[in-house]
Biopython code that builds the backbone (N, CA, C, O; Angstrom):
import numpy as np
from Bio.PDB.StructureBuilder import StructureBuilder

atoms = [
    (1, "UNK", "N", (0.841, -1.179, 0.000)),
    (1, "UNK", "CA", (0.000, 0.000, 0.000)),
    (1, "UNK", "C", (0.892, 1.250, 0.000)),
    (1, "UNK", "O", (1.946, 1.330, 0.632)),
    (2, "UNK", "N", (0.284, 2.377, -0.896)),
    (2, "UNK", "CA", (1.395, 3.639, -0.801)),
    (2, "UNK", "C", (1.004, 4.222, -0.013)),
    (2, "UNK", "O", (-0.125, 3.955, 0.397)),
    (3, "UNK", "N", (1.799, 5.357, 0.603)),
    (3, "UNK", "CA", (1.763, 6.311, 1.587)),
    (3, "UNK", "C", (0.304, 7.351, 1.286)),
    (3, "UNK", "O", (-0.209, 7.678, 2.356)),
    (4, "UNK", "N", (-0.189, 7.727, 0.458)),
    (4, "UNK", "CA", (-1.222, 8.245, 0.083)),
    (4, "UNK", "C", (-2.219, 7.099, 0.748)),
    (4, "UNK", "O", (-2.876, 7.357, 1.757)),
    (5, "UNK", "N", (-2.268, 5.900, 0.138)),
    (5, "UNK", "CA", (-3.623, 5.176, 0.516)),
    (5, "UNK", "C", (-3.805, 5.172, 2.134)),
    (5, "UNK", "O", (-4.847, 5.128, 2.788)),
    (6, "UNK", "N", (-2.380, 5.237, 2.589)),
    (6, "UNK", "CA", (-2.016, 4.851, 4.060)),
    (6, "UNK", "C", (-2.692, 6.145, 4.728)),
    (6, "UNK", "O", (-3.562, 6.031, 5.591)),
    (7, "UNK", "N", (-2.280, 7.241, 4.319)),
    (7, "UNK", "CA", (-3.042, 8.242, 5.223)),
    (7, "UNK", "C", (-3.998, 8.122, 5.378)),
    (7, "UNK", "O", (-4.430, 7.690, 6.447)),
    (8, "UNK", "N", (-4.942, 8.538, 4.120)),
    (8, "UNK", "CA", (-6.315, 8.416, 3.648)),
    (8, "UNK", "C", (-7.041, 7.687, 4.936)),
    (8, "UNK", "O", (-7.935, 8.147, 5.646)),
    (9, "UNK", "N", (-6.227, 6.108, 5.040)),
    (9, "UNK", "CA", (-6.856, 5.236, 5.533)),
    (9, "UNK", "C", (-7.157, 5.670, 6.993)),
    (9, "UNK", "O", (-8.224, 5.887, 7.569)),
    (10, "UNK", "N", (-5.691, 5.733, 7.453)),
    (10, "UNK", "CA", (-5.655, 6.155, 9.088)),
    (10, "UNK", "C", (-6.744, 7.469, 9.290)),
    (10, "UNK", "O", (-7.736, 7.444, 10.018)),
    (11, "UNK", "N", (-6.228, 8.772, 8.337)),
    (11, "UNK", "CA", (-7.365, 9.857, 8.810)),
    (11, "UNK", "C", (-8.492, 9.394, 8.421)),
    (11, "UNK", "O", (-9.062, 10.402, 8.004)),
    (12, "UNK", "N", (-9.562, 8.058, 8.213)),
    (12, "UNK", "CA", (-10.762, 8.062, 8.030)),
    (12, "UNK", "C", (-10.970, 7.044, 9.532)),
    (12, "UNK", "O", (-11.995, 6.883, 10.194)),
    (13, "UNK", "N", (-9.738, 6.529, 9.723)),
    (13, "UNK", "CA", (-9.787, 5.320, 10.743)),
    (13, "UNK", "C", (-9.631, 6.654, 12.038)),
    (13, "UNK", "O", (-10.041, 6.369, 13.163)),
    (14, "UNK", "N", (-9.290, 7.457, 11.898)),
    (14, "UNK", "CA", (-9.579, 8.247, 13.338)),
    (14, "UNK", "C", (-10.130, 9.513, 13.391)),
    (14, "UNK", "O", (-9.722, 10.507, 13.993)),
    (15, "UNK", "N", (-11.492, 9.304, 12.415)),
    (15, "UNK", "CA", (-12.181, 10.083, 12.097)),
    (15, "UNK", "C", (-11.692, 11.743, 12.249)),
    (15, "UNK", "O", (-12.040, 12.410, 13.224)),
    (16, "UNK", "N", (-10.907, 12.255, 11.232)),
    (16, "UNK", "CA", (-10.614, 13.086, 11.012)),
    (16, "UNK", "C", (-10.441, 13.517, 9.234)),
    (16, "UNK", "O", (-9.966, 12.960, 8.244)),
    (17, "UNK", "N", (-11.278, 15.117, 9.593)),
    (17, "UNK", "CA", (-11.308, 15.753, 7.831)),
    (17, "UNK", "C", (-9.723, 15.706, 7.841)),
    (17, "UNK", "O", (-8.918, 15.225, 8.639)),
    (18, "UNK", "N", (-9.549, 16.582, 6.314)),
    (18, "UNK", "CA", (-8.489, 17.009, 5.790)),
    (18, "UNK", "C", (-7.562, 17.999, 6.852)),
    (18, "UNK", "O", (-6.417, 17.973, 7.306)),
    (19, "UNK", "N", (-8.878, 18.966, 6.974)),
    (19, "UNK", "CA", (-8.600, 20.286, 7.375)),
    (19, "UNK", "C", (-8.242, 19.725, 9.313)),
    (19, "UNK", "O", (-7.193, 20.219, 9.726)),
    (20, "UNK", "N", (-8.861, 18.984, 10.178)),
    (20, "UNK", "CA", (-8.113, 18.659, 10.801)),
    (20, "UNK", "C", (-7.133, 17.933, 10.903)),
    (20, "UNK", "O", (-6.448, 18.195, 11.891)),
    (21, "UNK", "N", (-6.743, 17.035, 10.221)),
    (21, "UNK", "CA", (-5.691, 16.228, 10.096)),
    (21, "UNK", "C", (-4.235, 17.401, 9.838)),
    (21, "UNK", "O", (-3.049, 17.153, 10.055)),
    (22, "UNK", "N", (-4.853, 18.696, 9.313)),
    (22, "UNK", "CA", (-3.543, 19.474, 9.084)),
    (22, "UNK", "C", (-3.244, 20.226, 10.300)),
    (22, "UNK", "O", (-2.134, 20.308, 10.828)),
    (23, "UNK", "N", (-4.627, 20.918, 10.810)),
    (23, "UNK", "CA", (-4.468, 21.242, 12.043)),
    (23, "UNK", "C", (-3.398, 20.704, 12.943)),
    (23, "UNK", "O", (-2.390, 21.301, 13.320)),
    (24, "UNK", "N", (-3.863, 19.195, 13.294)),
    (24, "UNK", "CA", (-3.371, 18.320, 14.404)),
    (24, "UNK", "C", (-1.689, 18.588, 13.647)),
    (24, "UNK", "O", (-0.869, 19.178, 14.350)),
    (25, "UNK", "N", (-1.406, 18.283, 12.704)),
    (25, "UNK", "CA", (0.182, 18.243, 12.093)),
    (25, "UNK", "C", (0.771, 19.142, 12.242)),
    (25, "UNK", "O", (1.903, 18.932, 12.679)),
    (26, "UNK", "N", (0.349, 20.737, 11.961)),
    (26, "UNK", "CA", (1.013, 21.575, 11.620)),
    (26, "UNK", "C", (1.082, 21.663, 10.054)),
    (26, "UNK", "O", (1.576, 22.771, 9.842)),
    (27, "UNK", "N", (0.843, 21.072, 8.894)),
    (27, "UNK", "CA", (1.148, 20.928, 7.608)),
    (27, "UNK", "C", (-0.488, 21.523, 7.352)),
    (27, "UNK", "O", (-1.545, 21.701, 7.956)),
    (28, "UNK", "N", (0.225, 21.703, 5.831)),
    (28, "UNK", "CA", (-1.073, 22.956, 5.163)),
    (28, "UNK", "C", (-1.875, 21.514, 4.045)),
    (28, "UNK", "O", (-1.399, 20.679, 3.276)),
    (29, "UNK", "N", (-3.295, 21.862, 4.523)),
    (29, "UNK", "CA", (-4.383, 21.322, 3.973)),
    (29, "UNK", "C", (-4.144, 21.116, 2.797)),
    (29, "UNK", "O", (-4.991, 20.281, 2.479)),
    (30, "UNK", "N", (-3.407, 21.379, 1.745)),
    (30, "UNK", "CA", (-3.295, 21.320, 0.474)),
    (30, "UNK", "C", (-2.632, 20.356, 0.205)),
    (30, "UNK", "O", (-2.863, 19.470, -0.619)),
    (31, "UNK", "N", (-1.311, 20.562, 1.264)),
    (31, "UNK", "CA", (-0.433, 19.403, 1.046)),
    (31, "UNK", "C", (-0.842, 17.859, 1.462)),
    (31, "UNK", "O", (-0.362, 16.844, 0.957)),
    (32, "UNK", "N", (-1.585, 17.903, 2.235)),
    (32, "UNK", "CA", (-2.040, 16.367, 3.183)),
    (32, "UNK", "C", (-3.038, 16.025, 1.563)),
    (32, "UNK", "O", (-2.882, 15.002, 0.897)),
    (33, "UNK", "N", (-3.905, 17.017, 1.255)),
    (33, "UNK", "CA", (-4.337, 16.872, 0.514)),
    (33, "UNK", "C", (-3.768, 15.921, -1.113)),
    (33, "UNK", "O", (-4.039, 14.891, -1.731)),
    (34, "UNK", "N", (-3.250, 16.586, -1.155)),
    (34, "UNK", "CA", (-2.052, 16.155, -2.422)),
    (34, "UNK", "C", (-1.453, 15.160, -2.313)),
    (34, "UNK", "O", (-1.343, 14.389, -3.266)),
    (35, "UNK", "N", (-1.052, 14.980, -1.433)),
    (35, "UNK", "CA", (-0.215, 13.393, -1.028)),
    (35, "UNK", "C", (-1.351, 12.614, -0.747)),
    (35, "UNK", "O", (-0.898, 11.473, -0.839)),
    (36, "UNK", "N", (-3.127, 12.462, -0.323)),
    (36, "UNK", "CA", (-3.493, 11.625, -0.254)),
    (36, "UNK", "C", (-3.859, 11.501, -2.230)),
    (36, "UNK", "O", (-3.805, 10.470, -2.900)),
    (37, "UNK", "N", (-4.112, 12.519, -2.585)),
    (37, "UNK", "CA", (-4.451, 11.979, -3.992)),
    (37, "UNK", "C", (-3.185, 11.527, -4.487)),
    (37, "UNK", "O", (-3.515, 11.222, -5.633)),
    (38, "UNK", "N", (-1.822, 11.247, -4.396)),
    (38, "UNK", "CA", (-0.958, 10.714, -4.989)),
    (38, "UNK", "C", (-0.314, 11.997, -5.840)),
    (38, "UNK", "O", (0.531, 11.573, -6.628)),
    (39, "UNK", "N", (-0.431, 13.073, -5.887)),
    (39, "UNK", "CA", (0.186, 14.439, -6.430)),
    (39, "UNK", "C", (1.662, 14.140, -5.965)),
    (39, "UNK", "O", (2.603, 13.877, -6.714)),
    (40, "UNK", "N", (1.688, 14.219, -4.730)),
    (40, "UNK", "CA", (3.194, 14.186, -4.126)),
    (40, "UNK", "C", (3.257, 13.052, -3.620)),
    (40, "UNK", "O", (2.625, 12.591, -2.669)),
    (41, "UNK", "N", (4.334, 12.414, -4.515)),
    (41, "UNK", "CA", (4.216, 10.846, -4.336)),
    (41, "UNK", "C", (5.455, 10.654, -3.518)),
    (41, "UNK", "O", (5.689, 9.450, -3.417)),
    (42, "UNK", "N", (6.401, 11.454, -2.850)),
    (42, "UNK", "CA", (7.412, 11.340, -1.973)),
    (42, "UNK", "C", (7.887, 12.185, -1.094)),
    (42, "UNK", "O", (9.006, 12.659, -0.897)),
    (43, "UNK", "N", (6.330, 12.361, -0.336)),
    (43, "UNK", "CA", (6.687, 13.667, 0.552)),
    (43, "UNK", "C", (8.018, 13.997, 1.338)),
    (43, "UNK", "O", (9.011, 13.270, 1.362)),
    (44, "UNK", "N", (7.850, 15.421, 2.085)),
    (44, "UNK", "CA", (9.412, 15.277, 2.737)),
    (44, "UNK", "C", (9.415, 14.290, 4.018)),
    (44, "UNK", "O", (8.386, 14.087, 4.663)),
    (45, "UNK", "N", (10.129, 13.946, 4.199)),
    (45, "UNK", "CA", (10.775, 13.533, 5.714)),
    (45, "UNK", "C", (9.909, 14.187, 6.907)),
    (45, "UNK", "O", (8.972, 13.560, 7.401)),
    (46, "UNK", "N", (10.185, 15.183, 7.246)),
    (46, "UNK", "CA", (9.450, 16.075, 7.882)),
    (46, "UNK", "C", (7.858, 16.065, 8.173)),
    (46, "UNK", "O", (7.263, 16.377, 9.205)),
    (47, "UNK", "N", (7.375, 15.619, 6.970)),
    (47, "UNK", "CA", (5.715, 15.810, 6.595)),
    (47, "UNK", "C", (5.761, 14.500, 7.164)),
    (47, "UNK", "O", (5.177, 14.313, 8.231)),
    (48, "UNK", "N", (6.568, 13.270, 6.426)),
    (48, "UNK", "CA", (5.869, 11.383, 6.826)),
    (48, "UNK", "C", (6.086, 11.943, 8.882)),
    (48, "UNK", "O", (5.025, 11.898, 9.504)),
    (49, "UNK", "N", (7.191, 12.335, 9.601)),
    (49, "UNK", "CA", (7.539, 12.369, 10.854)),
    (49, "UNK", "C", (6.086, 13.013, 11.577)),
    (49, "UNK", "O", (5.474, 12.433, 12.475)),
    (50, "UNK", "N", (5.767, 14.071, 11.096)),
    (50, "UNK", "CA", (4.220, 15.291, 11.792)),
    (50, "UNK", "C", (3.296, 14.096, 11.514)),
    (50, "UNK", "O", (2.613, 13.747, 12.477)),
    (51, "UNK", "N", (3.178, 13.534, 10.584)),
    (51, "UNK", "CA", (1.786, 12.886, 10.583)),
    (51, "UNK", "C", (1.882, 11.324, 11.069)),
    (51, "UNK", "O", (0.876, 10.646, 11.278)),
    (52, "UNK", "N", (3.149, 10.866, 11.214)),
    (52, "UNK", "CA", (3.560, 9.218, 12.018)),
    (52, "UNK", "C", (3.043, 9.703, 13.810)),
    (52, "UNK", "O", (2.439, 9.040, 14.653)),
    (53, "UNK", "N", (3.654, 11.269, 13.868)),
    (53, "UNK", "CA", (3.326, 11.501, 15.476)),
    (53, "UNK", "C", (1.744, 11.432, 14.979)),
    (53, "UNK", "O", (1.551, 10.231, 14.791)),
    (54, "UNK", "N", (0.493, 12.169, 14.669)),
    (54, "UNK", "CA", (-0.328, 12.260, 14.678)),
    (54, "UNK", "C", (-1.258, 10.889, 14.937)),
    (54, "UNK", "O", (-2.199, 10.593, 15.673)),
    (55, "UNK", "N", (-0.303, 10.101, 13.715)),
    (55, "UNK", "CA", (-1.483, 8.693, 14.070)),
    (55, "UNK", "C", (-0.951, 7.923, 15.194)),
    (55, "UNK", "O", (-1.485, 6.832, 15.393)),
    (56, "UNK", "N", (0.234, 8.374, 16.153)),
    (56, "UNK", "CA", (0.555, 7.598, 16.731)),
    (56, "UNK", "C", (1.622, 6.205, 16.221)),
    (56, "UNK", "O", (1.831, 5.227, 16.940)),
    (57, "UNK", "N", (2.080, 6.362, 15.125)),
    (57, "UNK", "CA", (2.826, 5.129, 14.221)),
    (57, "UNK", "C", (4.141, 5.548, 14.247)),
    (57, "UNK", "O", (4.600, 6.476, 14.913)),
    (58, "UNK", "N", (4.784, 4.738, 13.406)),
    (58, "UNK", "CA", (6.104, 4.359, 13.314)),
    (58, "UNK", "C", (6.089, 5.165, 12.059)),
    (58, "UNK", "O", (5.009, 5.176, 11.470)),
    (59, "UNK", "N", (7.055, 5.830, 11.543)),
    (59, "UNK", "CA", (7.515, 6.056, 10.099)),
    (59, "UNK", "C", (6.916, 4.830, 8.669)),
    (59, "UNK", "O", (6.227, 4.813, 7.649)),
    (60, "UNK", "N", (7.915, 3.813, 9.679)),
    (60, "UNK", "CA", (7.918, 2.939, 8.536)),
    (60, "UNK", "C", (6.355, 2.199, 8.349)),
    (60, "UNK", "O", (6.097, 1.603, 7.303)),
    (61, "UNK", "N", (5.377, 2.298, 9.434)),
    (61, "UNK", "CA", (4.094, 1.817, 9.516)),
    (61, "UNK", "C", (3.231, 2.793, 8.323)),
    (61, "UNK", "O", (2.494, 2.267, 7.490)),
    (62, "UNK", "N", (3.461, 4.284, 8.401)),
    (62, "UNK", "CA", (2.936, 4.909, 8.018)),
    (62, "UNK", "C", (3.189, 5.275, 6.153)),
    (62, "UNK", "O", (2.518, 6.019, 5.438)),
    (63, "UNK", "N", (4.584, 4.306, 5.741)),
    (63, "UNK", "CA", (5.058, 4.401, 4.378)),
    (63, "UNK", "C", (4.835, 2.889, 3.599)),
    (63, "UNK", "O", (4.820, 2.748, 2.376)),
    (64, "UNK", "N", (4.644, 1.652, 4.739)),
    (64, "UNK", "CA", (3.490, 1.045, 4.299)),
    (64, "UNK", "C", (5.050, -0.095, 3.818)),
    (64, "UNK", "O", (4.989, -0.962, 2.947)),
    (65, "UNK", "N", (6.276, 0.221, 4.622)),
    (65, "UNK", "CA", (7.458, -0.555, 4.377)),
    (65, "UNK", "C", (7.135, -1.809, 5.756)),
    (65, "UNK", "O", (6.917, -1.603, 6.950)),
    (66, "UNK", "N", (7.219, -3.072, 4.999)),
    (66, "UNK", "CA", (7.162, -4.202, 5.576)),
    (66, "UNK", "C", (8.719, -4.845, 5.857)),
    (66, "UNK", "O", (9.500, -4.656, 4.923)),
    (67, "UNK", "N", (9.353, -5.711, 7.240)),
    (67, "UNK", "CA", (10.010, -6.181, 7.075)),
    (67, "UNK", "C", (10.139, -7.526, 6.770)),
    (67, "UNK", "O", (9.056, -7.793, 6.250)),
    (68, "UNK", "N", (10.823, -8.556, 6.780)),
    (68, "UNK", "CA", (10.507, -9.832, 6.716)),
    (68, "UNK", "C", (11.376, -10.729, 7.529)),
    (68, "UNK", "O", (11.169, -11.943, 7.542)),
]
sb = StructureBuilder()
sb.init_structure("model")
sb.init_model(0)
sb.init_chain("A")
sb.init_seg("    ")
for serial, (resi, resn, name, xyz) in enumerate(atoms, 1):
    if name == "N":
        sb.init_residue(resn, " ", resi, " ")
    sb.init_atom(name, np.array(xyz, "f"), 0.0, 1.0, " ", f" {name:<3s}", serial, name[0])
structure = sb.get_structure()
């Protein structure tokens, strides 16, 4: 799963809009926006870190990287 589907998923799984999900981050509505439609398909560092704190996850939970 990509990082877009991954957000999407979590901000519907903890019932939160766009516009709060940016709130809670600090990051601008446009951008959360954009990366869930797949626009920005490799956000910064910075952006995956604000929104891993938000859902409570790991980086790598939230980029949808499996180990084995």
């Amino acid at each position: 799963m990509e990082i877009s589907e991954n957000i999407k998923k979590l901000r519907k799984q903890n019932n939160l809009t766009l516009r709060e999900l940016a709130k809670k981050s600090g990051l601008a509505f446009g951008a959360i926006g954009n990366i869930e439609r797949g626009v920005i398909k490799d956000p910064h560092v910075s952006t995956v870190i604000k929104l891993a704190q938000v859902f409570n996850i790991t980086i790598d939970e939230l980029v949808g990287y499996r180990t084995k």
